[in-house]
N, C-alpha and C positions, 0 to 999 in steps of 0.2 A: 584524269579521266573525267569526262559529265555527264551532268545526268541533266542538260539541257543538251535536244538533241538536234536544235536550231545551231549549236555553236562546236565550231571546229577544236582541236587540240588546243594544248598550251603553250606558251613558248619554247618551253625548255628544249626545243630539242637542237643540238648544239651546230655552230657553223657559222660565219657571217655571212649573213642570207637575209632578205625581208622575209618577215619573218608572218605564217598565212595565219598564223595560229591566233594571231590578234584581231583577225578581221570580224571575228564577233561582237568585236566593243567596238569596231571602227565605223560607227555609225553616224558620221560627223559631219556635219552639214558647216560649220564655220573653223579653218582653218586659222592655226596660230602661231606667231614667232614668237619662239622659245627665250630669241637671245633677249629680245624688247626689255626697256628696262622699266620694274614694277612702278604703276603708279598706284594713288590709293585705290582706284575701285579694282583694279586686278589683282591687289593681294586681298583685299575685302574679300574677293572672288574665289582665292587660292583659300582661305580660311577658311569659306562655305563649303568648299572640296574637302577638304581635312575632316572637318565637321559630323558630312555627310558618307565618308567611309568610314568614321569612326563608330557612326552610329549603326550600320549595316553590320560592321565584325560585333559591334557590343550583342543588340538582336539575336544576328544569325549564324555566327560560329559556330563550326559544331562544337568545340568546346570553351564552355562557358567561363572557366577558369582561364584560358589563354595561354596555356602551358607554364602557368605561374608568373605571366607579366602584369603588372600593375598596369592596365591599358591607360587609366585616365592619365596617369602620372605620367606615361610614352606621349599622349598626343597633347598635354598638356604643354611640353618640352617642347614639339614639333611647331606647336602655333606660336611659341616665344619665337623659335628659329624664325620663323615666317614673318617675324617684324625686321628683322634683317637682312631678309633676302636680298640680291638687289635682280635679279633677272623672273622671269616665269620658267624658265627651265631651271632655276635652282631651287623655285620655289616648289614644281614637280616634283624634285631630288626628294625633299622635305618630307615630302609627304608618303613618293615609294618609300623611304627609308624606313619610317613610323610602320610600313607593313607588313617589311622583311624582316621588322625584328619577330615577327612571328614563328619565323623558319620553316614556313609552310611551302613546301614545292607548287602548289597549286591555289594562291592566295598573294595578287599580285595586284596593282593600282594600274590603270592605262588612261594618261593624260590625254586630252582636248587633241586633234589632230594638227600634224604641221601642215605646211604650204607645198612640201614637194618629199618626196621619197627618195631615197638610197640605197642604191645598190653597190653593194662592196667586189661581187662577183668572185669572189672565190671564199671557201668554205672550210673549216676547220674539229677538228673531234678530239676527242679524247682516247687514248690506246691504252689500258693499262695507264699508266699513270705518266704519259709522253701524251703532247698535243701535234696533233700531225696536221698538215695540207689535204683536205683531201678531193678537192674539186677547185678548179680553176676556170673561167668562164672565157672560151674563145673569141681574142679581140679585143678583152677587158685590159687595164691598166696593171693589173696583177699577172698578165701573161705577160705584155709588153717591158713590165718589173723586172721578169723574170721568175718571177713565184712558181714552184713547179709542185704538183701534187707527190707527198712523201716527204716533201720539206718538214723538220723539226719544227714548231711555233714555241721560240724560248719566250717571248713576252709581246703583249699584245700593250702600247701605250704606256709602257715600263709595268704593266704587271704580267705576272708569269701565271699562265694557267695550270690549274689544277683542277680534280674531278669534284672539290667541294665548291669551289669557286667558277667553276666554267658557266653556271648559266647565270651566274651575276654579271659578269662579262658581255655574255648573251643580251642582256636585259638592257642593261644600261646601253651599248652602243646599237642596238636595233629599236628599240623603246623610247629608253627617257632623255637619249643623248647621242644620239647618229650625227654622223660628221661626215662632212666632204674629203677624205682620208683618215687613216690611222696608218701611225707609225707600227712597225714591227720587228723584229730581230728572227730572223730564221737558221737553219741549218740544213743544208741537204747532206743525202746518207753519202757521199762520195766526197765532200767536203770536210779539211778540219776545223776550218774556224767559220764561225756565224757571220751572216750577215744583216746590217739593218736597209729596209725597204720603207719608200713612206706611198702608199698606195693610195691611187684615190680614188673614189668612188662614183657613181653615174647619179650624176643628181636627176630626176625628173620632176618639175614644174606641175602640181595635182590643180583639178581643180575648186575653186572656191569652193562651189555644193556640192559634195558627192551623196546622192542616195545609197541605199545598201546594193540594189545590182550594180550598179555601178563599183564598186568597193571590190564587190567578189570578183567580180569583171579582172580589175589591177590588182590582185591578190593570185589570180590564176597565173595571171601574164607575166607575177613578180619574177628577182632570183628565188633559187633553188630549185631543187628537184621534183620532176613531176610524181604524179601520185597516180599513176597505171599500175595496174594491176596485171604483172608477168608471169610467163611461166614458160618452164624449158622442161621436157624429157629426156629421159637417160636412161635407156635401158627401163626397166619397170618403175622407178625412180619419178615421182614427177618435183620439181624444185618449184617452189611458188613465192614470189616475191613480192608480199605482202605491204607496203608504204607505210599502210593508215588502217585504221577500225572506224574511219568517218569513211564508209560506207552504207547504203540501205541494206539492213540484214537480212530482206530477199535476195539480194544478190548471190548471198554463201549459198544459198542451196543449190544456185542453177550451177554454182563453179563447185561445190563438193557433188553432186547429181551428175555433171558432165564433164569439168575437165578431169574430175580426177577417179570419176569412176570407175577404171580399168586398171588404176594405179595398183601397183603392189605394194608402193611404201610413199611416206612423202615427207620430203622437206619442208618445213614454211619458215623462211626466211625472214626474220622481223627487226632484223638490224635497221636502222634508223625509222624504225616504225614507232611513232610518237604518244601511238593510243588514239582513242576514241567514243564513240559511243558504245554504251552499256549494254545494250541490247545487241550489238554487232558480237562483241564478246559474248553474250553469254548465247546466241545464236550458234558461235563458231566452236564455244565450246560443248552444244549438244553433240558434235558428230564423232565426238572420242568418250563420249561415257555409255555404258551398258542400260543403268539406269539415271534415275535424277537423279542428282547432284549437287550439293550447293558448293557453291566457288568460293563463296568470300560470304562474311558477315560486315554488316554497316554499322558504327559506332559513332551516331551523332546524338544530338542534344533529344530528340524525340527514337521512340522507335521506328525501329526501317525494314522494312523488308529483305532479307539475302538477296546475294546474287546467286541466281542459281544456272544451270546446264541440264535443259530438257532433252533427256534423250530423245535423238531421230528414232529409236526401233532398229528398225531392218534395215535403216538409209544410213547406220554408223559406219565410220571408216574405219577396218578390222585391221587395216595393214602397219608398220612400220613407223615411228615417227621420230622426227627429229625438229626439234625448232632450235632457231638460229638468233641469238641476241648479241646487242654491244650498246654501250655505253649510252648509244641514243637510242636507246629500244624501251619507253617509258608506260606506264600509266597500262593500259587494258594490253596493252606488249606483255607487260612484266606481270598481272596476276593470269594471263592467258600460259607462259610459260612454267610460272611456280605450280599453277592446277595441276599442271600435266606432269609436274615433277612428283605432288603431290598424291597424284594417283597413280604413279607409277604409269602412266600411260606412255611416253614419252622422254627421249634424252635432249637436255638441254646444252646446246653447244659457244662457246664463244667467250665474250667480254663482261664483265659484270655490267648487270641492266643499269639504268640510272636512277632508282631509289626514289623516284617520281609517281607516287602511286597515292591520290584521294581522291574524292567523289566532291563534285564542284557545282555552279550554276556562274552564270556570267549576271550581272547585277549592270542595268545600262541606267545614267545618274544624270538630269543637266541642267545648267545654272541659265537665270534672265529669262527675259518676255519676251521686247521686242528681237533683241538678240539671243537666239536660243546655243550657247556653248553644252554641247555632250561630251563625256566622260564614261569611264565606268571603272570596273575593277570584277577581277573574277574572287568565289568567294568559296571555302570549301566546309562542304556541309555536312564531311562524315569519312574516317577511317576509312581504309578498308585492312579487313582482320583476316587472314586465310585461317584453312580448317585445323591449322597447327598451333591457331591464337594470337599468331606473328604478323606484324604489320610491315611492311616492304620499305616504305617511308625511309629515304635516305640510307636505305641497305640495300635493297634490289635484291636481284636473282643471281648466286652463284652456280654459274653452269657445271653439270657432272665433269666435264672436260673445257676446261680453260683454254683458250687457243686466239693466240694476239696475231695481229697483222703489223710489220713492221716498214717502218719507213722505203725500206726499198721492196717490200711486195707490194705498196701504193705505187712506185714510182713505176715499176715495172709490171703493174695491170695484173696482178696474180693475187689468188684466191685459195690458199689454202685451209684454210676455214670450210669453207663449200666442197674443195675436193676432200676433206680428211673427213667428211659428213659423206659425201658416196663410197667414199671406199668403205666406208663402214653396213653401209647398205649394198655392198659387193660391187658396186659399178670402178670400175678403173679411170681415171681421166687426174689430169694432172693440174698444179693449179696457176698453168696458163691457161690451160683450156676451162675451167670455172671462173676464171677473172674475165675472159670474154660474156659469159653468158648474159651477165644485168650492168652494160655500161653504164655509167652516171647520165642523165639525162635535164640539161637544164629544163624548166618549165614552157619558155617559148622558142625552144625546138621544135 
């Protein structure tokens, strides 16, 4: 989640997709090949990088301690490494690695930009502790593969995902190290034995200067999925399918004021909803408390102000609720969901959230004069504590009712998760008819 509300989510949210969430740091006006090999003044330069993230976590961490790492002694190590690098992309490696040992979901390094972008075109998640297909991009080389959504993902480049490992995965091949294919080994649900597929990816040529419109521009137009904001009725029922909390949080009111005003009960769907801004959340959650509320307390190095949930008054929503989480339902997803678990306001349904939950800033960094190279790294600047004491942080949200989608309710466009959610709110529909309602929608559809 941040609390800079210039900059969009984080990466984590899982799939091989370009990935929008970076485009906060991607403010990069000189373009770099990764593979080139180091000469002195570009590891000079790679040192200066190292350096100057080192010095931003020393600062401005919200904890000062480091969760007991010897920081000097970590990037001490990392700049010995960096005398031996031989590439800029391994000297990148270097330097993310030195970050991660933090094991901060929201506290990550974003190298200098390349010369061209990557699209994988198709998309992968986590179920329960299976990695599935869950999007395939019409026309792409992953359809023409063969790759079909509901496919098993036994290993991604000989590693096997898992839910502690999937957005290192994420990181590295969207981030520090995208390739013009990756190998894979899959499984379809009607299949006994696996297959290996080597997919390749749509390279696009960027260019030299990019300003930041321009940036957000090829960030809209990337892969994955767009970020509309949907919604179907059923009976009194309204289901809303919520992407992202990077929206302006005047917008909640005009869609809790109008579309749901007549609603008897609602659904809000937050599966792949990756979080957002603070203010969107604590906005969305005035319209389910009686009075105020605080959501969360903030535990960084200074005091902070809670998050709190202003009651609307008279404009609360009295009816029904149900929210909808999975594995990529991260950051203002996951304390928007625990609140309401919290207050009893609310049944939470679905996959365990992704344990992605701190309060951040983006930090934009950049080396040279005449040559200006930028950089950055997001930095997190504070817990967040719900009203139980409990930090979410790599635990997430256990729904009242756990309820997994399996490889052949992908394959086969069904949704019972969403229908075992209305039939609880009395409406009948089955879960072919809820697996119609919110197609996957690539972004330049």
């Amino acid at each position: 989640m941040k609390i800079n509300q210039n900059l969009p989510e984080l990466f984590r949210r899982s799939g091989l997709r370009k990935l929008t969430a970076i485009c906060g740091f991607l403010l990069f006006t000189t373009t770099v090949s990764f593979a080139q090999t180091l000469d002195r003044i570009d590891r000079g330069r790679a040192k200066d990088m190292l350096n100057n993230v080192k010095k931003e976590i020393k600062s401005n961490y919200y904890d000062p301690s480091f969760h007991g790492i010897d920081l000097d002694a970590r990037f001490k190590a990392a700049e010995e490494k960096l005398d031996k690098a031989a590439s800029l992309g391994q000297a990148f490696g270097i330097i993310a690695q030195a970050v991660l040992e933090l094991n901060d979901s929201h506290t990550v390094f974003y190298p200098p930009s390349r010369a061209a972008k990557f699209e994988y075109g198709w998309r992968m998640q986590m179920i329960g502790d299976k990695c599935f297909v869950t999007a395939v991009k019409p026309k792409s080389d992953a359809e023409t593969k063969g790759l079909k959504v509901g496919d098993e993902i036994l290993s991604v480049e000989g590693f096997r995902p898992t839910r502690k490992e999937m957005w290192k995965i994420n990181y590295y091949y969207n981030v520090l190290s995208p390739r013009p294919g990756l190998n894979i080994k899959v499984k379809s649900p009607d299949e006994k034995e696996p297959r290996g597929l080597n997919i390749a990816a749509k390279v696009k040529p960027l260019k030299a200067l990019l300003n930041f419109a321009d940036l957000v521009r090829e960030f809209e137009l990337s892969d994955g999925e767009g970020v509309e904001h949907r919604f179907v009725k059923v009976g009194g029922t309204t289901i809303w399918k919520m992407p992202s909390f990077i929206i302006d949080p005047t917008a909640i009111g005009s869609i809790m004021g109008g579309k749901l005003s007549q609603s008897e009960s609602l659904i809000l769907d937050l599966r792949g909803n990756g979080g957002g801004y603070v203010v969107t959340l604590e906005e969305l959650a005035g319209y389910f408390v009686e009075k105020d509320t605080k959501i969360a307390d903030l535990k960084g190095r200074k005091a902070m102000k809670p998050q709190m949930a202003k009651s609307k008054g008279k404009s609360i929503f009295k009816g029904r609720l149900i929210v909808l989480v999975d594995s990529n339902s991260g950051s203002a997803s996951e304390i928007f969901a625990r609140f309401m678990q919290l207050e009893q306001r609310g049944i939470v349904i679905g996959d365990q959230s992704a344990g992605a939950v701190m309060q951040s800033r983006g930090v934009s960094m950049e080396l040279g004069a005449d040559s200006i190279v930028p950089y950055g790294m997001n930095l997190t600047n504070a817990d967040v504590l719900m009203s139980d004491g409990k930090s979410l942080e790599h635990i997430g949200v256990t729904p009242q009712m756990e309820m997994l989608l399996t490889g052949a309710d992908l394959f086969a466009q069904r949704d019972p998760v969403l229908a075992a959610s209305l039939q609880l709110l009395g409406q009948k529909i089955t879960s072919e008819q809820a697996g119609k309602f919110f197609p996957f929608k690539w972004k330049n559809e």
